[in-house]
Rosetta silent file (secondary structure, phi, psi, omega in degrees, C-alpha in Angstrom):
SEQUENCE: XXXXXXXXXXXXXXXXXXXXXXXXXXXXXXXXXXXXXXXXXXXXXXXXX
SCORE:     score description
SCORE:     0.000 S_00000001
   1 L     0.000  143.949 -174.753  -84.274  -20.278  116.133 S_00000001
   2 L   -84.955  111.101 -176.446  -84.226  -16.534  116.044 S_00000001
   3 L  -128.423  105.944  150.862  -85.437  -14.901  112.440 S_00000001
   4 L   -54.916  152.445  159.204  -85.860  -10.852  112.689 S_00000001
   5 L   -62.523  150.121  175.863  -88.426   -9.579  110.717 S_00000001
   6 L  -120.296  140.797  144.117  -86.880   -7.669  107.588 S_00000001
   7 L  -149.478  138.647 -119.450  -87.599   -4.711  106.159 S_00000001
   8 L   -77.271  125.884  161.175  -87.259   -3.233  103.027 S_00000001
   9 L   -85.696  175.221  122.618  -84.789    0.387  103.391 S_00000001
  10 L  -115.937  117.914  149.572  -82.976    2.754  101.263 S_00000001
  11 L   -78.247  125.816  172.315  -79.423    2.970  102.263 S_00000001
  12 L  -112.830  145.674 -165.291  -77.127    5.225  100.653 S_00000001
  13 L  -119.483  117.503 -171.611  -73.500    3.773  100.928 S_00000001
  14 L   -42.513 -168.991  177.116  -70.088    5.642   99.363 S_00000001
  15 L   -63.016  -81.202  157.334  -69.438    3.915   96.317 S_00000001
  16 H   -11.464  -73.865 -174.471  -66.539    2.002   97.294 S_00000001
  17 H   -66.259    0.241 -179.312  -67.878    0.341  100.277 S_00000001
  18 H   -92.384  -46.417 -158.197  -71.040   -1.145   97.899 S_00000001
  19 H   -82.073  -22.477  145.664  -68.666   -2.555   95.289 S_00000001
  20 H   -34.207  -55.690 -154.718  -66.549   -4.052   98.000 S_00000001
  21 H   -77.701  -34.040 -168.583  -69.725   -5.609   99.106 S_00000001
  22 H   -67.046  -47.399 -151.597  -70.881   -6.194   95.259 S_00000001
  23 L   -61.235  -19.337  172.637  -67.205   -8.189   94.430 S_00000001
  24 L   -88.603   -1.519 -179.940  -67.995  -11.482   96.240 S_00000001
  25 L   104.405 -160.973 -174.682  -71.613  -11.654   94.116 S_00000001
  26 L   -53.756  159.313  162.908  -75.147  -12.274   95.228 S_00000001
  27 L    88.634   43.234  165.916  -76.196  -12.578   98.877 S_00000001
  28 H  -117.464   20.294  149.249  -74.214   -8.986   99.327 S_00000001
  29 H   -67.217  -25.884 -156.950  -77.203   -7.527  101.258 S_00000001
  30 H   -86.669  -47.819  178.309  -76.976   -9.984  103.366 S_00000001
  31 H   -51.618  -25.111  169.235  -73.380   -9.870  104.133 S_00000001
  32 H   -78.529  -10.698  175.961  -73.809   -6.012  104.634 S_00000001
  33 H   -90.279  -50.149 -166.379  -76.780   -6.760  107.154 S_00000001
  34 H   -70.700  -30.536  178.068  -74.406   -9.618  109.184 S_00000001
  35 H   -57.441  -46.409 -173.986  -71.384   -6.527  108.772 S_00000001
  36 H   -99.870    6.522  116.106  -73.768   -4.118  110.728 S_00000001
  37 H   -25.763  -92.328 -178.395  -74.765   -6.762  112.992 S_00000001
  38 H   -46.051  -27.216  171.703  -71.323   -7.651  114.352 S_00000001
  39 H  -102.174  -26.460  153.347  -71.119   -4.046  114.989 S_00000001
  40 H   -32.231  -30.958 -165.324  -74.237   -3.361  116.985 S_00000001
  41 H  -101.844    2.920  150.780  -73.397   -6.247  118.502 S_00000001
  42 H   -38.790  -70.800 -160.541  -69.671   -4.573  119.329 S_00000001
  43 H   -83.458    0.615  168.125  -70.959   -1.903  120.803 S_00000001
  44 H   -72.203  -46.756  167.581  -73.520   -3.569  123.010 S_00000001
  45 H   -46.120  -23.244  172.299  -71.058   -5.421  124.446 S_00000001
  46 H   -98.038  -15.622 -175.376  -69.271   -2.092  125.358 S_00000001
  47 L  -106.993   -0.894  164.395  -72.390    0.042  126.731 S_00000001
  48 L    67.994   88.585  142.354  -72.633   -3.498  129.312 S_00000001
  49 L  -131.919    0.000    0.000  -75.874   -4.484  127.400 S_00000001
């Protein structure tokens, strides 16, 4: 099974889009890492990679 390496960032985010992210509760790093996932993996599919 495939596990990336993590590593620690600072993002800065508006406002909005964290407390979107905040409102379902813990684990909403993760859901913002799996958000910006699905789009990397968007646009690789569009650049034919």
């Amino acid at each position: 099974m495939y596990k990336p390496v993590k590593r620690p960032v600072t993002l800065r985010l508006d406002a909005d889009v964290l407390a979107w992210f905040q409102r379902s509760g813990q684990g909403y790093q993760t859901r913002i890492n799996q958000a910006l996932r699905k789009a990397m993996s968007e646009e690789r599919k569009k650049a034919g990679e």
